[in-house]
Every structure is written in structure tokens, then in C-alpha cells.
C-alpha positions in Angstrom: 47.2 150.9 -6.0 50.6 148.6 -6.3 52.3 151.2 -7.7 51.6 153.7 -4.5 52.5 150.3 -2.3 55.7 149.4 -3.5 58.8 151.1 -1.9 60.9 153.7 -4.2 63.5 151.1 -3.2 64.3 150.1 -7.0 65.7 148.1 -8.4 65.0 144.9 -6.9 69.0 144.8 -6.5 69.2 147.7 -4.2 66.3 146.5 -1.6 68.9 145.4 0.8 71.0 147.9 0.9 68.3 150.8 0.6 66.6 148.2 4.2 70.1 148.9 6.0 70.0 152.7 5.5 66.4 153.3 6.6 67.4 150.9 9.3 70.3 153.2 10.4 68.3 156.1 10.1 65.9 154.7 12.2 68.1 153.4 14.3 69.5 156.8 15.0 66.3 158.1 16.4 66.7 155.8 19.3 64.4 152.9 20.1 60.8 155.0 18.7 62.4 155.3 15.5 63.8 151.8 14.7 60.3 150.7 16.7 58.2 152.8 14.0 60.4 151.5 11.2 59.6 147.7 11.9 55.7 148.9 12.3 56.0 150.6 9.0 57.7 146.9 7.5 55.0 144.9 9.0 52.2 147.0 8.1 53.9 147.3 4.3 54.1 143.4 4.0 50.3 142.8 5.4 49.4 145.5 2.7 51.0 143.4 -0.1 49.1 140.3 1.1 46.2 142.0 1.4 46.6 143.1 -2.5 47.7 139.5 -3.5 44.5 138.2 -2.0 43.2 141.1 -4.5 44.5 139.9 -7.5 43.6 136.3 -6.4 40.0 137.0 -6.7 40.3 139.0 -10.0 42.2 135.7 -11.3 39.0 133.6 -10.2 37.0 136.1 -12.2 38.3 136.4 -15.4 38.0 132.4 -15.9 34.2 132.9 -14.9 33.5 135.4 -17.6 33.1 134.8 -21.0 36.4 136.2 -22.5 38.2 135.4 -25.8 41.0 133.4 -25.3 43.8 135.5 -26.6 42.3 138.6 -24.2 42.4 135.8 -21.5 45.7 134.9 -21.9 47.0 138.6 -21.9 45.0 139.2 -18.8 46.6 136.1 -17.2 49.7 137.6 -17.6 49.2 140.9 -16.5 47.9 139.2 -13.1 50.6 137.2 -13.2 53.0 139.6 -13.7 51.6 141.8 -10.8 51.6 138.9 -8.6 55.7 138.1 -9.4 56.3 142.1 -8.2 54.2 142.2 -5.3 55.1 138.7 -3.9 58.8 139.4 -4.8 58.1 142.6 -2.2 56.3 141.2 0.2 58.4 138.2 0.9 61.3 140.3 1.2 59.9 142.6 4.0 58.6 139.0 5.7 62.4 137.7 5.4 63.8 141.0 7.3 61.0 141.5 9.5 61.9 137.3 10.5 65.6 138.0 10.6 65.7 141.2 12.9 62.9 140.3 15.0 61.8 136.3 15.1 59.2 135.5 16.8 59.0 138.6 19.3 56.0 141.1 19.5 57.0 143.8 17.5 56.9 145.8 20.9 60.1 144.0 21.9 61.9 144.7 18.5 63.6 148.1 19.9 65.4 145.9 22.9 67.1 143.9 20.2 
């Protein structure tokens, strides 16, 4: 499921730059198409949360279960690893999402 969530905006590096493009090209299909675009941000990030609220409750699961230790520590990791990827993700679409439109319904983002 992360895999199909995450942008094909890799690496990390390029996530700016690869933002301003789709922006442009967004932006060049007039107001619906930059409007869309900020929908499609929006509903990306809430995604992510959604997921990392996923991977929460597996985390609260595997210390409930009787697991060996070095299996628990691998799975910690994995989570944890997951969690670094999609936080690094969603956080990113949050900071855009802030900068281009703070604190206005995303139905006023086009005006900007």
C-alpha cells in the first residue's frame, strides 16, 4: 500500500523541483487545474496520515504478541523505517500545501 502512495517523485532530492513542474503544469490549465493539483496534495498527505496511524497500531501489536526478541527488533525497524519514508512524504506535502495556500479553504487556493 505505501509503495502505490508515494509519488514517482524520487529521490527525496528532486521532490521540490519535480512540486514546481506539476505545479506549472497545473498551473497552465488555468485555475481547475492548479485547484485539482492542491486537492490531489491535500488528499495525498491525509492518505499518508491515515497509513501512519496504520503502522501505529501494528507497532502497538507486535509488543502485545509473544515474539522473539531478535524478530522484534527486526520488525521494529521495518516499522520504523516505513514510518521515516512516509512521514518524510507527508510532511513535505503539508509544508507546500502551508506555503502556497495558508490557512485558506482550498476552494480559494486558485485566486492566489
Amino acid at each position: 500500500a505505501i509503495s502505490k502512495w508515494q509519488t514517482e517523485w524520487e529521490p527525496e532530492a528532486e521532490w521540490d523541483r519535480n512540486f514546481n513542474i506539476a505545479l506549472r503544469r497545473a498551473q497552465e490549465k488555468a485555475w481547475r487545474g492548479t485547484d485539482k493539483f492542491f486537492r490531489g496534495c491535500e488528499s495525498h498527505a491525509r492518505e499518508g496520515r491515515s497509513l501512519l496511524r496504520q503502522l501505529q497500531r501494528v507497532a502497538q501489536t507486535l509488543g502485545a504478541g509473544r515474539i522473539p526478541r531478535e524478530h522484534l527488533v527486526d520488525k521494529y525497524l521495518q516499522v520504523f523505517d516505513l514510518i521515516v519514508v512516509l512521514m518524510s512524504e507527508v510532511k513535505f506535502f503539508e509544508v507546500k500545501l502551508h506555503e502556497y495556500a495558508p490557512s485558506i479553504p482550498l476552494s480559494k487556493v486558485s485566486e492566489i
